[in-house]
N, C-alpha and C positions, 0 to 999 in steps of 0.2 A: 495519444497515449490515453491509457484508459486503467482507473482504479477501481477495487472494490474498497471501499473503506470501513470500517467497523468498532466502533467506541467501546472500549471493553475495560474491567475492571482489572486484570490482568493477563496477557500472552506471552507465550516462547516457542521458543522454533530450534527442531534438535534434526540433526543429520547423522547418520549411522551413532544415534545414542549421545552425542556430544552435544550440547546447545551451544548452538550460536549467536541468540540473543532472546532478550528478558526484557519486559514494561511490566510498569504496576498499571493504574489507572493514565487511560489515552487512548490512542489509535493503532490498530491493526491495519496497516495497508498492502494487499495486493496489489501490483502495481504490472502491468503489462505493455510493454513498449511493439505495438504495430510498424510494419513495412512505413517508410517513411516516415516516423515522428521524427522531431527534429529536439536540440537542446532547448531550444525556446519554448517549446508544449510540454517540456519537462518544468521546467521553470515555472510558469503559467500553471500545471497541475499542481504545483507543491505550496505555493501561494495560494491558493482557493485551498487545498487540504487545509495549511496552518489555519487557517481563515474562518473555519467551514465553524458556525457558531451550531455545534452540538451538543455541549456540557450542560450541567443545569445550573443556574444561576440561584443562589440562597432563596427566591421564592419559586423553584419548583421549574423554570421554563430555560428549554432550550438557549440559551442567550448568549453566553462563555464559547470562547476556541479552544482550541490547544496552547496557543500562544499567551491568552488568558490564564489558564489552569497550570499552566508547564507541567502537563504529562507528557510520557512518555511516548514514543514515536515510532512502533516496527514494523518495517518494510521488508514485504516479501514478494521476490519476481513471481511470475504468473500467468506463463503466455498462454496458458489455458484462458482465459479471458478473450482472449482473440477467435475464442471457437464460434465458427457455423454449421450449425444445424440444420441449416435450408435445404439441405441436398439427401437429407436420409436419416439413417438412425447412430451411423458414424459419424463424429464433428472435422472438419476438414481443418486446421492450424493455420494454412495458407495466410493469413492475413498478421497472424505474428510477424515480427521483426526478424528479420534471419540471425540465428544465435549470437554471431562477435558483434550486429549493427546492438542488438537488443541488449547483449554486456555493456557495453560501452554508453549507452543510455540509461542503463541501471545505474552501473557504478556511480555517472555522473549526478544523476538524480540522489543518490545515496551522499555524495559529499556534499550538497548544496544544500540538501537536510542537515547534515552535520554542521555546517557553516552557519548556517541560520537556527537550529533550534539546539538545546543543549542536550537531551535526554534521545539517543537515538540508536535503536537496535536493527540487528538485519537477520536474514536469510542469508544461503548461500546460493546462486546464483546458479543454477541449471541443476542442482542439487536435487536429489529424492526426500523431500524433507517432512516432518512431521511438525504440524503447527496446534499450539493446542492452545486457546481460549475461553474465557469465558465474557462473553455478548453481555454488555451491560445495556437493557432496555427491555428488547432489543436494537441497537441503532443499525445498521445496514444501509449507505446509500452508494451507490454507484456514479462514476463519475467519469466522463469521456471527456478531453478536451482535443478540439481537432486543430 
């Protein structure tokens, strides 16, 4: 599975004009589930997310989590992440999850967020959706776990 992750001081995410979820200050996560991830590299990604020391701590340095701060938490699918480029100026998907394996990894990923952190908003899962942010830093790191 593989994230893009993004520390933002507020995000939402709306599908034909309805949002479907809201953070104030926390994480924007992209979240794409590849041909064989399993619920275990779901698990394993969302623990290093909660984990992932990006806030700043009262003198000024990255040091604080999410779990630290209890900000908020939005996750968004994104098998566009799984694009390769190697082959031309068209990216080939191939290496996404096939749609119900990649639902079924989402979803699960989504509840184990909820279970574990209090503050948690989503996307709608194959949806054409409009995500709008603002990047507090800017933070951007990317994150694969095999």
């Amino acid at each position: 599975m593989q994230a893009l992750i993004q520390r933002v001081s507020q995000a939402h995410v709306t599908v034909d004009g309805r949002e479907t979820g809201r953070i104030g200050p926390g994480l924007l996560v992209l979240v794409c589930a590849e041909r064989g991830d399993t619920k275990a590299q779901a698990d394993k990604l969302l623990a290093k997310l909660l984990k992932l020391r990006i806030f700043s701590d009262p003198a000024g340095k990255m040091n604080l989590s999410l779990l630290d701060t209890a900000g908020g938490l939005l996750i968004v699918s994104q098998f566009t992440l799984a694009a390769d480029t190697s082959g031309g100026n068209r990216p080939s998907f191939t290496g996404a999850a096939p749609p119900q394996e990649g639902l079924e990894l989402y979803d699960y990923f989504v509840a184990q967020a909820k279970a574990q952190h209090s503050l948690v908003a989503t996307g709608e899962y194959g949806a054409d959706m409009r995500v709008h942010l603002i990047n507090d830093g800017p933070v951007t790191i990317p994150m694969k776990i095999s």
